[in-house]
N, C-alpha and C positions, 0 to 999 in steps of 0.2 A: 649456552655458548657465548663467548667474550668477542665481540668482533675485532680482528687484526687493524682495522681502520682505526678504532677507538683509542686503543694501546696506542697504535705509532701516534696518533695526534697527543695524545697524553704526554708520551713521552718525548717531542719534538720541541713541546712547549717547557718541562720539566727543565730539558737539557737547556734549553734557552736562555732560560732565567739561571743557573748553575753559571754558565759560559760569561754570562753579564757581573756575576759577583769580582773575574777575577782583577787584581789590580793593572796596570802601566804594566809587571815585569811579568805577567803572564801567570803568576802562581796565586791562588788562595789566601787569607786573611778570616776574614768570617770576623762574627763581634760575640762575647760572652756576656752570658745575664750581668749585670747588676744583681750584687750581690747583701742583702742587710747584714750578714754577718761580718765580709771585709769590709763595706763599710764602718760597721762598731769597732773594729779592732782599730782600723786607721785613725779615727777620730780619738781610742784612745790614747795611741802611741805619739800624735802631732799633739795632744793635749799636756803627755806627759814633757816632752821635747819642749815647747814653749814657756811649759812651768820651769822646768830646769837649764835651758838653755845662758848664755851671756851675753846672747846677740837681739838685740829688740826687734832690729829689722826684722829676723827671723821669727818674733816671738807675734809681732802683727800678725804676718803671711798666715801662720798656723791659725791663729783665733778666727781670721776670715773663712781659712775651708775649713773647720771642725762646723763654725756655724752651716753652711750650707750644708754640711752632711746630716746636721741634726735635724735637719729642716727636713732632709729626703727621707730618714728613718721617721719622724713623727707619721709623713706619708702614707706609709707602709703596712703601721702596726691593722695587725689581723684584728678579726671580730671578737676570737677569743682573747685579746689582751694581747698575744706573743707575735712573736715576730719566724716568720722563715725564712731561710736562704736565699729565694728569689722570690720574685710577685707569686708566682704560679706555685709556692711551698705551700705546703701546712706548716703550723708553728710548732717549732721543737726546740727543748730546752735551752742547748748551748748557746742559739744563736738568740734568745731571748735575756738570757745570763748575759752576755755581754754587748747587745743594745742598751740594756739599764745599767751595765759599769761603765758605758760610753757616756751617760747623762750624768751619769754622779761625777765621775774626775771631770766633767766641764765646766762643772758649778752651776748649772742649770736644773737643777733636781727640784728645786721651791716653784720656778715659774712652767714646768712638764710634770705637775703630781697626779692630773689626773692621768697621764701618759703612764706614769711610773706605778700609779697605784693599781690598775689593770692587771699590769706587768708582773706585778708582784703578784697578785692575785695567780694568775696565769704560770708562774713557777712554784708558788706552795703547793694551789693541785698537784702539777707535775710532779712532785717529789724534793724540789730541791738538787741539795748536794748530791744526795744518795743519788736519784735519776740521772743524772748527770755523769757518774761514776758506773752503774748502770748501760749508760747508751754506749760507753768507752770501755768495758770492762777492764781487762788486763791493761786493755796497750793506753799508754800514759800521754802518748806524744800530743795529745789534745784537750784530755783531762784537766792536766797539769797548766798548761798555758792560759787556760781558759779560768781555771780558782784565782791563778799568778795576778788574771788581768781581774776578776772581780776584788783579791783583794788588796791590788791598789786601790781601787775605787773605793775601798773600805766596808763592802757588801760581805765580804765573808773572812775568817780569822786565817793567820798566814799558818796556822795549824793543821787549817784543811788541807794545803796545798805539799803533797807531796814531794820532799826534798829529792833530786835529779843530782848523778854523780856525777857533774860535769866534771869531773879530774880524770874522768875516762879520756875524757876529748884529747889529753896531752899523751895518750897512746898510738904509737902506727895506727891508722885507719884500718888496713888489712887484720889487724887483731881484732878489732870492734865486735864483728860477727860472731865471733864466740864466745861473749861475754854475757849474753841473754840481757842485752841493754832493756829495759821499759817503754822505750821506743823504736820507731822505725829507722830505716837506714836514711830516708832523708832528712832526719830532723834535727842531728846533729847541733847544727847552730840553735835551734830551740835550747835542744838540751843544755848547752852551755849556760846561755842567755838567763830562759827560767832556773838554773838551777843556781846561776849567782845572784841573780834577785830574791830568791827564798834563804841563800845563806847570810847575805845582806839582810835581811830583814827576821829573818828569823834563825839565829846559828847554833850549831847541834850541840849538844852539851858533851858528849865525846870528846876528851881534847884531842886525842888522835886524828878523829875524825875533822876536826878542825883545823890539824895544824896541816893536813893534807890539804885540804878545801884552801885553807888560805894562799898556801902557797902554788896552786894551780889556776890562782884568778889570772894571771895575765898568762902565764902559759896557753892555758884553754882559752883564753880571749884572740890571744892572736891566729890559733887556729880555726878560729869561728869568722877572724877575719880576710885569712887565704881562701876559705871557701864561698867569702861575698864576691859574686862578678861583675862586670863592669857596670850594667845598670843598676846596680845595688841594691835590686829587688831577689833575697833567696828565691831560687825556682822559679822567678818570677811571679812569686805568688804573695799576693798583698797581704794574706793572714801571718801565712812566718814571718815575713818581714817587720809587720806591725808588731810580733810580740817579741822579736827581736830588738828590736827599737826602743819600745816601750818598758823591756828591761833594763837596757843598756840607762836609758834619760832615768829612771828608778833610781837605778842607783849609783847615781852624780857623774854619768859617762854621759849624759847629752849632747855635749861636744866633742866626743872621738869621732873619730872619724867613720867609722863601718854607722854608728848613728846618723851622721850628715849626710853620707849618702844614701842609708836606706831613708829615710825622709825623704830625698829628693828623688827619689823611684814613687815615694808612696805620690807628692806631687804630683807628679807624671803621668800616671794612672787615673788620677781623679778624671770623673768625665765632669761634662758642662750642668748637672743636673746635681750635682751631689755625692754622687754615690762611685763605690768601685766594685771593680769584677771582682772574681777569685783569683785570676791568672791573666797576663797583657793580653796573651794570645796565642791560639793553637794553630799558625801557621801553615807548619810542615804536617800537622798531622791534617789537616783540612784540605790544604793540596794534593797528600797522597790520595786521602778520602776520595777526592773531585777525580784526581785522575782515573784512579781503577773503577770509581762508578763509569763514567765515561767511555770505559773498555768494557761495559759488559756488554751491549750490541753488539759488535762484531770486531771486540779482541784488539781493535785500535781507536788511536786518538788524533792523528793526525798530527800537526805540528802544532804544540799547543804554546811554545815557547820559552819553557819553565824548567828546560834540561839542568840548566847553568847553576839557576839558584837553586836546585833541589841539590845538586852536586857541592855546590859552595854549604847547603847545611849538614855536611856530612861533617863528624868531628875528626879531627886529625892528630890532634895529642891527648895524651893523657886526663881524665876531667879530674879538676879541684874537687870538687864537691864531694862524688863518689870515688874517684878512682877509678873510674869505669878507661877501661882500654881504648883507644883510638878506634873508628870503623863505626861505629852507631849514630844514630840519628835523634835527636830529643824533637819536641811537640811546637819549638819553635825555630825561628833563626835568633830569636833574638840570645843574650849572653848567659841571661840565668837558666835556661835548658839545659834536662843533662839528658845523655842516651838512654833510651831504654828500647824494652822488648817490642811493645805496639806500635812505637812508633819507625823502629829500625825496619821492622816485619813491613810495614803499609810501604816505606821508602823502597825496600826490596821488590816488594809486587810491582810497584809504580814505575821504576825505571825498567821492567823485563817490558813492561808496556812501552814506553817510551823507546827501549832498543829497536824497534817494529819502524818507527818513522825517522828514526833519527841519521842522518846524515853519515855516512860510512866513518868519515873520518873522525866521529865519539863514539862509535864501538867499543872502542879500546879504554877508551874513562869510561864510560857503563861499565862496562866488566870489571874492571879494575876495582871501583869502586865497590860494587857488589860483591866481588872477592872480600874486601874487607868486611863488609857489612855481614855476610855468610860467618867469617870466621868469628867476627863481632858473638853472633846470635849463639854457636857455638858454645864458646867458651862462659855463657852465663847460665846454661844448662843448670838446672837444680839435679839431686843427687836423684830425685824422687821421678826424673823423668820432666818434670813438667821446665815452663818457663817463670821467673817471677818476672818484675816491673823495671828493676834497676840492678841487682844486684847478687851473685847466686850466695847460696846456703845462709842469708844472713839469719834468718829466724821465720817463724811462725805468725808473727803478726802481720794485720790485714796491710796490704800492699808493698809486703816482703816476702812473703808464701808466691808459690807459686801461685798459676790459675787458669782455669780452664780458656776462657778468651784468649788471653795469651798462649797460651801453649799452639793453641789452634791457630792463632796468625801465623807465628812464627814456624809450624813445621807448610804450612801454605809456602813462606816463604824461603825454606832451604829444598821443597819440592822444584819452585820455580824456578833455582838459581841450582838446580844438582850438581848439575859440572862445574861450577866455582870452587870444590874442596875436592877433598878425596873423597871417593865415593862409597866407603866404607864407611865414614867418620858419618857422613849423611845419611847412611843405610840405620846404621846404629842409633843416631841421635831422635831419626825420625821411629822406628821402632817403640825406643823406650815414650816418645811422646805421645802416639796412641796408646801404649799401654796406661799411661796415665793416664788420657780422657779415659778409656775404659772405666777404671777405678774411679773418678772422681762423677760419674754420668748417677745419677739418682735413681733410685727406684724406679720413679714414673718415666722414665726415658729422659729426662731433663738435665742440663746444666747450667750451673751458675756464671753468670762473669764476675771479677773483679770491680770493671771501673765502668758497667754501670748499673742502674738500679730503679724501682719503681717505689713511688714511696706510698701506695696502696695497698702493698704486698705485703704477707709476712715477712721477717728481717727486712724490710725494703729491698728485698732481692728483684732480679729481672730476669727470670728461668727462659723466659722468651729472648731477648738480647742473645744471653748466654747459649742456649739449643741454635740458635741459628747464627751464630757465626761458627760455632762447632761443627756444623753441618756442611757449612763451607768447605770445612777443609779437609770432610771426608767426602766432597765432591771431588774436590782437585786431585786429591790422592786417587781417584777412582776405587773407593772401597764402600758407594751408596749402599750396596749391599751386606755388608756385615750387620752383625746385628744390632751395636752401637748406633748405628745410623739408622735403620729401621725404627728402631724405640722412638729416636728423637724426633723423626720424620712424626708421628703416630704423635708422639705429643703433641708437637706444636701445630699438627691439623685439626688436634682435640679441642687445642685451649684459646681458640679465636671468642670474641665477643661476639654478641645479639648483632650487631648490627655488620657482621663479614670482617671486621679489622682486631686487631690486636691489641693489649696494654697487660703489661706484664707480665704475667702469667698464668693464669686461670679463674677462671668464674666465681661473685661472692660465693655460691653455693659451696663452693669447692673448698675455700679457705676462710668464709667466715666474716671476711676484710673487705668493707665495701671497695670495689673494684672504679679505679676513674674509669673515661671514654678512651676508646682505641685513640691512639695516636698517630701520627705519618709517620716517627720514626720507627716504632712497633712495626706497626702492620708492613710497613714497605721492608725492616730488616725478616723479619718472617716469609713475606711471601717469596723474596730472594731465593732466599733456602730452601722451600718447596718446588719452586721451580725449577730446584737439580733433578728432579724425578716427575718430569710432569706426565708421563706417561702411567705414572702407578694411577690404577682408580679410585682409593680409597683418599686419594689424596688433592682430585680432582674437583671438590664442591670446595674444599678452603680458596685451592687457589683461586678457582672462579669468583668467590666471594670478593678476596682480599684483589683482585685487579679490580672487580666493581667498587669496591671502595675505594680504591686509592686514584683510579681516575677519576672519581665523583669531588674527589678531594682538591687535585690537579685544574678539572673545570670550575670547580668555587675556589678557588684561590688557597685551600685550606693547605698547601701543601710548603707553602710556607711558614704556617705557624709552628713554632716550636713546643718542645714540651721539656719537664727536667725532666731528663731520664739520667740526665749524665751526673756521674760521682764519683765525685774527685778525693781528693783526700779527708784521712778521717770524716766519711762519712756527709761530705759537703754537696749540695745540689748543686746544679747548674744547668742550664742550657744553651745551645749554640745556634747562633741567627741559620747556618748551613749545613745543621745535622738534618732537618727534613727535606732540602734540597737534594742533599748529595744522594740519601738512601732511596729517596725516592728514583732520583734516576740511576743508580745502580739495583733496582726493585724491573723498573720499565724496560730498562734494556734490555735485560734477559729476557722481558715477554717477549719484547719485540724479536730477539735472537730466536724465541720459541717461534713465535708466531710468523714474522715477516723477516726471516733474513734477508730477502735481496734489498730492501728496506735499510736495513739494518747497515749492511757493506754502503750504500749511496750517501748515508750521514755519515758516516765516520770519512 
């Protein structure tokens, strides 16, 4: 038996430290790993930009932080030679491929040989090219940028690098989807970028084909440059930006303009140590996170402050980037965000919480807003039932398909918001979206998410992540009982670690892969999920487990340490300083709501 005292003190202190992250205006921030891979890409695109540039001033600036960043990457390099995505990575090929094309275009490759010759060592094992093409199969949008960036550095022939039909990009955006592009829907500007740096440097022997390409360089460039935003960071993600850049200074455009400002994004982002994130910052998505954990005691959060600005980051026009309709929510405030599915879904949940405290007279913007945001989530339905990330029917590839994570937030949240549409169109939309988890739920009761991952696991999947937010939202829906849900219940009681906590997905025995140590965000998104049925018995020694662990975590402090779970594009690690905060106290609360409600109502 779990004592009720233990929980509420666990979870008093949880929320404590949660409540203390947030800024001056009341909403979330959080900080992302440091990243070795954005670092190499940056260092090589300011490398490329000061070789080519006409500005010395500028050409200084860039030699000083390429140096620091090389300094942070020497740091870094693992036991085996490579390098990973974060401290906490194992080394995997891409982001070792272009740590050594960061060392070679800086002119530093004679005084780092022994750095480089490791390295190298550490990529022929691997495979090479082929491995590389391998961890990316089909989908190109990362492939390709990554040979683009080697063979500037002159590590690999421009023959490897798969030529990109950037002459697409001078088509309506809305046709794009049907063209079965090579890449994703956000890469667009990639596509441009790499794919006039490869005709630059290597051009097709097809005149046809040439005289089309040629005449599509500035067309497709200025569409690459409508879809740059104000802080000049794509996505605000330092990798696209960098190999954006990096083509443009390639090939003799290091003075245009979409170059000068994504430079001065990449700037921006450099922290004081050297190195860069993947992304500025998941803002909105870390506030929604904070808020709904914070409602899992007792369904409120009191006045927490953050109406306004979670309201101000709802979009209002049209986005450049995707085209994505007015009414959604992207992962930041800041300008290179664009809407999608998880994060419009968390804004939806957050402000039905927020309706609860909020002062009568923003009723009416709540709803209002949510109205949007509902019809938002609607209208990007995939055919197949499910939801993708940004954008419906565009294709198949990973973070264009739909996916089960997503799908599951999103019918959570046209559950919570019903009466914002017609109630037919929600009857139906929610329908076909459990028929789709059905179909996408595995053999063993399990589900995969999208955006994140365990990198112990077979595919580096996270069946654990993915089962337990699934699980969610066949609580909310009040369907624990169907048999979708019973499997996945049955799984994820199955697949906890030796020691009562969770990490990925199931035991070496099971898969073969030695398994790392449970994690806080694991264990605390698992036992969430179990705690919708805490009355079944077979289900009653996990969660017991997973509360002794995770208070045990809570009293040592462990509940702050991060892990990667999280994956981002193509296949990128990361971690975030307040993914084990928030889940943890979205994990506690619900004990406490099990365990001590009057408790429970006195905090909030």
């Amino acid at each position: 038996m779990i004592d009720p005292n233990q929980v509420l003190s666990a979870y008093q202190q949880a929320r404590q430290d949660l409540l203390a992250e947030r800024t001056g205006e009341g909403h979330w921030v959080g900080q992302l790993s440091s990243s070795a891979l954005s670092t190499a890409t940056a260092i090589s695109a300011l490398t490329l930009l000061g070789r080519h540039s006409t500005d010395e001033t500028r050409r200084r600036s860039y030699r000083q932080v390429t140096s620091d960043g090389l300094a942070w990457l020497r740091r870094w390099q693992r036991d085996d030679g490579g390098w990973g995505d974060t401290d906490q990575s194992l080394s995997n090929i891409a982001t070792t491929m272009l740590v050594c094309a960061a060392f070679h275009l800086s002119s530093v490759a004679d005084q780092n040989s022994k750095v480089l010759g490791r390295a190298e060592l550490y990529v022929n094992a691997q495979g090479g090219v082929a491995s590389l093409r391998r961890r990316y199969g089909q989908d190109k949008t990362f492939a390709e940028p990554i040979l683009t960036n080697a063979a500037l550095a002159g590590l690999v022939p421009w023959s490897d690098v798969t030529p990109l039909p950037f002459e697409l990009a001078c088509l309506p955006y809305g046709l794009l989807r049907f063209l079965h592009l090579p890449v994703v829907s956000y890469a667009v500007p990639a596509l441009v970028a790499i794919g006039q740096a490869r005709f630059f440097h290597r051009q097709p022997h097809n005149p046809m084909t040439w005289l089309i390409r040629r005449w599509s360089l500035g067309m497709s460039l200025r569409t690459l440059c409508r879809m740059q935003p104000a802080s000049g960071g794509f996505l605000e993600a330092v990798p696209l930006t960098s190999f954006v850049v990096m083509s443009l200074a390639a090939t003799g455009r290091a003075d245009h303009s979409a170059a000068r400002r994504g430079a001065a994004f990449l700037l921006s982002t450099m922290r004081a140590d050297g190195s860069w994130p993947i992304d500025t910052d998941l803002a909105t998505w870390n506030t929604t996170l904070a808020i709904n954990a914070l409602a899992a005691a007792s369904g409120d959060v009191g006045a927490l402050g953050c109406l306004d600005w979670l309201l101000g980051c709802q979009h209002r026009q049209r986005h450049p980037f995707t085209q994505a309709a007015p009414g959604g929510w992207g992962w930041s405030d800041l300008s290179g965000a664009v809407p999608d599915v998880d994060d419009t879904s968390g804004a939806l949940l957050a402000l039905k919480v927020l309706l609860k405290s909020a002062a009568p007279a923003n009723h009416q913007r709540i709803r209002a807003a949510a109205a949007d945001g509902v019809e938002w989530l609607l209208s990007v339905q995939n055919a197949d039932g499910g939801w993708p990330t940004f954008c419906r029917g565009w294709g198949t590839l990973a973070f264009d398909r739909s996916g089960a994570d997503l799908t599951a937030h999103a019918l959570r949240a046209l559950h919570a918001w019903r009466d914002a549409a017609d109630p037919r169109r929600i009857e139906t939309a929610v329908a076909t979206g459990l028929d789709y988890l059905a179909r996408q739920q595995r053999p063993d009761g399990s589900w995969v998410p999208l955006w994140f991952g365990n990198q112990h696991q077979v595919e580096e999947e996270n069946p654990v992540y993915g089962t337990s937010r699934v699980l969610l939202c066949y609580r909310d829906l009040g369907s624990l009982g169907s048999e979708p849900a019973r499997r996945g219940l049955a799984w994820l009681a199955a697949n906890r670690m030796p020691d009562g906590g969770w990490s990925g997905g199931s035991a070496p025995t099971q898969t073969g892969v030695p398994a790392g140590s449970s994690s806080v965000e694991e264990t605390a998104v698992a036992l969430e999920a179990l705690l919708a049925a805490p009355s079944d018995p077979a289900l009653r020694p996990a969660i017991s487990a997973g509360l002794r662990w995770l208070i045990s975590a809570v009293l040592s402090g462990r509940h702050r340490k991060s892990a990667p779970i999280g994956f981002y594009f193509a296949k990128l690690w990361y971690y975030e300083r307040l993914y084990p905060l928030v889940f943890t106290v979205a994990a506690l609360g619900r004990a406490v709501h099990q365990l001590a409600p009057a408790a429970a109502g006195e905090i909030a």
